[in-house]
C-alpha positions in Angstrom: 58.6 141.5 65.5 57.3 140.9 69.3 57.6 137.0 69.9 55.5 137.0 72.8 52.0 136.2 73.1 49.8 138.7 75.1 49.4 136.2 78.3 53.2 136.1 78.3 53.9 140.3 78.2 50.9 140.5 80.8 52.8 137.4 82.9 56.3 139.1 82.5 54.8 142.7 84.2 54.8 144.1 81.0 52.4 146.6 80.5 51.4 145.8 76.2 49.9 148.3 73.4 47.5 146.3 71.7 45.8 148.0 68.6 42.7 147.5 67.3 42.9 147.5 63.3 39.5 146.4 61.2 39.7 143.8 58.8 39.5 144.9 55.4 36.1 143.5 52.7 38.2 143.2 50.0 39.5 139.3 49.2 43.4 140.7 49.2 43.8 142.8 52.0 46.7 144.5 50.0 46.6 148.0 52.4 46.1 146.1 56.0 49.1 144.0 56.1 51.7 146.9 55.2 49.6 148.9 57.6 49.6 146.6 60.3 53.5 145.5 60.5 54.0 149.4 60.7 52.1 149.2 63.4 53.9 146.6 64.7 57.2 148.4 64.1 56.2 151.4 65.8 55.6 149.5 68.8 52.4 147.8 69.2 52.6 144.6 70.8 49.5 143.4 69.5 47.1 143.7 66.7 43.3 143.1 67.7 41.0 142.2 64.8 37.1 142.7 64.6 34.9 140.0 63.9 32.5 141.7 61.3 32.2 145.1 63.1 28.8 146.7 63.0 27.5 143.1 61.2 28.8 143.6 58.5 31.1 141.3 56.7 34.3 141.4 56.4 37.5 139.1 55.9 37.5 136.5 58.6 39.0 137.8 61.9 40.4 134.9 62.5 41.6 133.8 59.4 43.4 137.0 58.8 45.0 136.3 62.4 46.4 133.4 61.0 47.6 134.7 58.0 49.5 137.7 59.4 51.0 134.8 62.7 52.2 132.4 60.0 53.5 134.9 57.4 54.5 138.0 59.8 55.6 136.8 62.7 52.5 139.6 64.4 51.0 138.6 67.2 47.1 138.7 67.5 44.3 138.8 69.1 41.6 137.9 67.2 37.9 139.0 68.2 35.5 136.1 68.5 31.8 137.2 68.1 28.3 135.2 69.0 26.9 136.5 66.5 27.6 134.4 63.7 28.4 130.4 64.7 26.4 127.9 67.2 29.3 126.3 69.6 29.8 124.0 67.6 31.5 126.3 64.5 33.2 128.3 67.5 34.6 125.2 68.5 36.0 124.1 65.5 37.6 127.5 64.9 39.6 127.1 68.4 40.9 124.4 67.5 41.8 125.5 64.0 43.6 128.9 66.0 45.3 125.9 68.0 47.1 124.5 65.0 48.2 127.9 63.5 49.6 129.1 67.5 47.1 131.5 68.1 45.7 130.9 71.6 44.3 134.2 72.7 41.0 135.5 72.0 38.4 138.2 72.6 35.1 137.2 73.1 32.2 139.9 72.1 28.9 138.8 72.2 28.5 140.8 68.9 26.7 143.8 67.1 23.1 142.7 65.8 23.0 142.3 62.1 22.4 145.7 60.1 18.9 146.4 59.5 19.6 146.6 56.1 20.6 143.1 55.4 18.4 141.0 57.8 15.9 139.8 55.0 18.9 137.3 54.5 20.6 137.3 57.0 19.9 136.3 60.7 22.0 136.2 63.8 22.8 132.8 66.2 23.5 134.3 68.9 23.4 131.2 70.6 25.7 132.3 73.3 26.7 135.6 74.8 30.1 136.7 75.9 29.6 135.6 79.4 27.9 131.6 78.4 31.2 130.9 75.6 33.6 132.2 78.1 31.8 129.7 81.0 31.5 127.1 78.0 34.8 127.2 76.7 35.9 127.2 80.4 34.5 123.7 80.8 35.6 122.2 77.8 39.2 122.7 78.8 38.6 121.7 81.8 37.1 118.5 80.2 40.2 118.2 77.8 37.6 118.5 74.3 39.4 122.0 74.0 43.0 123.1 74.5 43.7 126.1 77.2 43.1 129.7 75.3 44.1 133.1 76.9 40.1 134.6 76.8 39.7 138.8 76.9 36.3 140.5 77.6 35.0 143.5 76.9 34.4 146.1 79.6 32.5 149.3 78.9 33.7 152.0 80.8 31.0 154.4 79.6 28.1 152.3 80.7 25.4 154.7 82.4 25.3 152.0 85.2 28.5 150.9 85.5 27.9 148.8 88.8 25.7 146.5 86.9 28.6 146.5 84.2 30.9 145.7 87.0 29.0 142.8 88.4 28.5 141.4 84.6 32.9 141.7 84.5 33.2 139.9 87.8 30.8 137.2 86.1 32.7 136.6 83.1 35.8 136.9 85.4 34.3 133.4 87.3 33.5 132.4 83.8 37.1 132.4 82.8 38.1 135.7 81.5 41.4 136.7 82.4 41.7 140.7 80.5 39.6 143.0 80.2 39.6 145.3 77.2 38.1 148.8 77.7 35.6 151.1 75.9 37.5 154.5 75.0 38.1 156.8 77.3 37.1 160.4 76.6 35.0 161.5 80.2 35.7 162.4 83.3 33.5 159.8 84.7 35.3 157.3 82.6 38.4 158.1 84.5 36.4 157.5 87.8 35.0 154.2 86.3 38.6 153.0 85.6 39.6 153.2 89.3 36.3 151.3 90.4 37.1 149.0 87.9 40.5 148.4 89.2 39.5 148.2 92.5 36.6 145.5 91.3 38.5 143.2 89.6 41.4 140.9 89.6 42.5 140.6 85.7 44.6 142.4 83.9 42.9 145.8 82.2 44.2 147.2 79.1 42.7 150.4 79.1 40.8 152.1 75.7 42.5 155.1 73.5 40.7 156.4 70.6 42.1 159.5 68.9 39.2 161.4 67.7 40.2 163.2 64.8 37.6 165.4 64.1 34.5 167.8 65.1 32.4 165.9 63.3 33.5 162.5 64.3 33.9 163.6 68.2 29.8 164.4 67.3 29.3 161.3 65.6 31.1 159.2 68.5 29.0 160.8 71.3 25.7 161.5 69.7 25.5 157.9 67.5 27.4 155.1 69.2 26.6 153.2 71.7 29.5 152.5 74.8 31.3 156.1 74.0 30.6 159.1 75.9 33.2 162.4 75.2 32.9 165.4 77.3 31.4 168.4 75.9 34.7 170.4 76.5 36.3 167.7 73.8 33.9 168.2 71.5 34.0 171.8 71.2 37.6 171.4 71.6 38.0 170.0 67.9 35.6 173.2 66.6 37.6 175.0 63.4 40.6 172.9 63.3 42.0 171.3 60.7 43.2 167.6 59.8 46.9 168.6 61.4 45.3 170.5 63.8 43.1 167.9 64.7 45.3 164.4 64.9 47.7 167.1 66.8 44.7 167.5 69.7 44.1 163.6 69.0 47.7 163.0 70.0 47.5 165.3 72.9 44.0 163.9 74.8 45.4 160.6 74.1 48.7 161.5 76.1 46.9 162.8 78.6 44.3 160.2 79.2 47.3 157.2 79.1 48.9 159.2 81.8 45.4 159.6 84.1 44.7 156.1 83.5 48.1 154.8 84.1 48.1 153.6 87.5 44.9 151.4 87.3 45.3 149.3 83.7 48.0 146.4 83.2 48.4 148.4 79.2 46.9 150.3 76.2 44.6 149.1 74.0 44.5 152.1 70.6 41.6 152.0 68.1 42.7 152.8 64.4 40.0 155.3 63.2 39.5 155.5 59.3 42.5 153.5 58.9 45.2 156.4 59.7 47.8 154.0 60.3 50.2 157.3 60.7 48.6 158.5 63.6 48.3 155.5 65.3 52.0 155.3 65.1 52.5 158.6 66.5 49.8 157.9 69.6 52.3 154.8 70.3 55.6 156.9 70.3 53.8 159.0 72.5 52.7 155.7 75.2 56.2 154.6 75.1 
């Protein structure tokens, strides 16, 4: 297993593959530890853990961080949403990530609460990404926290990407030091990439998802917000298969890593519906 922490590959000119792989909702996460230490064996360097994608609960991203540091060896970066705790509970859960070694985090500001299950349940939102980064910033500085390794998010899709730019060089003077991308699947978010390089200082690890599908390449671009795919990819996936289609997965994901290459510090790979197997192929393929 990797022994270095994701502040240390990026220190060392390494250029890491973090993965992004959801927590599970069941109490024993029987089928996401074997998954992720294949992962890790086919090369990730780093597995990146939601914090209740979507709002919807799921086994603590932080928690299962700790779990897989302590038992696995894996490194992690565990995302670290708004959503859910007031400063103080974020604090308290730095300094628990302190005690278990885990001193790198991503800070989302957090998907609303499902409309479904706000009768009983509300959001804090307290803070966004931008005020905990600033926050958290200061209370280093002030010696009531220890020094974390903070990651932002950066949406490369945005339809006005100079104001998402300005809002990265903000969090960037707030104390983020990586920026993790939205997936690329556009021209334009290509373009974006080199702006984005050009705009700001820390390290960009730079968004892959394999789409594996004609329907999900519709669902992606017609339903979720921070993706857009090019029509041509779309209609690309049109009468093929499941081989057929995580073969074309493999292929835009090769090409995009090799568009992108000169402008991100790594990869960061989302995991769609779990296929563990063809996220190990889209990492052979990186390296």
């Amino acid at each position: 297993m990797n022994e270095a922490s994701l502040q240390e590959l990026l220190n060392e000119g390494k250029r890491p593959i973090l993965v992004e792989f959801d927590p599970p909702r069941q109490t024993a996460p029987t089928a996401f530890l074997p998954g992720a230490r294949e992962l890790v064996e086919a090369g990730a360097d780093v597995i990146t853990i939601a914090d209740c994608p979507v709002g919807r609960a799921n086994i603590d991203a932080c928690m299962l961080a700790a779990k897989m540091k302590r038992e696995y060896g894996i490194q992690t970066l565990p995302h670290m949403a708004c959503r859910d705790r007031n400063l103080n509970a974020i604090k308290a859960l730095l300094l628990g990530l302190d005690m278990e070694d885990i001193r790198s985090v991503l800070l989302v500001t957090g998907d609303p609460v499902a409309q479904e299950d706000r009768e009983n349940t509300r959001g804090v939102f307290q803070l966004n990404s931008r005020t905990l980064a600033r926050t958290l910033r200061d209370l280093t500085a002030a010696g009531a926290l220890p020094p974390f390794f903070l990651c932002g998010g950066l949406n490369i899709n945005a339809r006005n990407f100079e104001a998402e730019l300005a809002r990265a060089k903000q969090k960037e003077e707030n104390g983020i030091s990586a920026f993790l991308t939205q997936p690329i699947s556009s021209r334009q978010a290509k373009e974006n990439m080199q702006k984005a390089r050009e705009a700001l200082h820390g390290a960009i690890l730079g968004g892959l998802f394999p789409i594996v599908s004609h329907k999900n390449a519709l669902f992606l671009q017609q339903n979720v917000n921070g993706m857009r795919i090019d029509d041509e990819i779309v209609h690309a996936y049109e009468g093929l298969d499941r081989t057929e289609g995580e073969a074309l997965a493999r292929a835009l994901c090769r090409e995009t890593a090799r568009d992108i290459a000169p402008f991100v510090d790594g990869y960061y790979i989302m995991t769609p519906f779990q296929r563990v197997e063809l996220v190990k192929n889209v990492i052979r393929d990186i390296k």
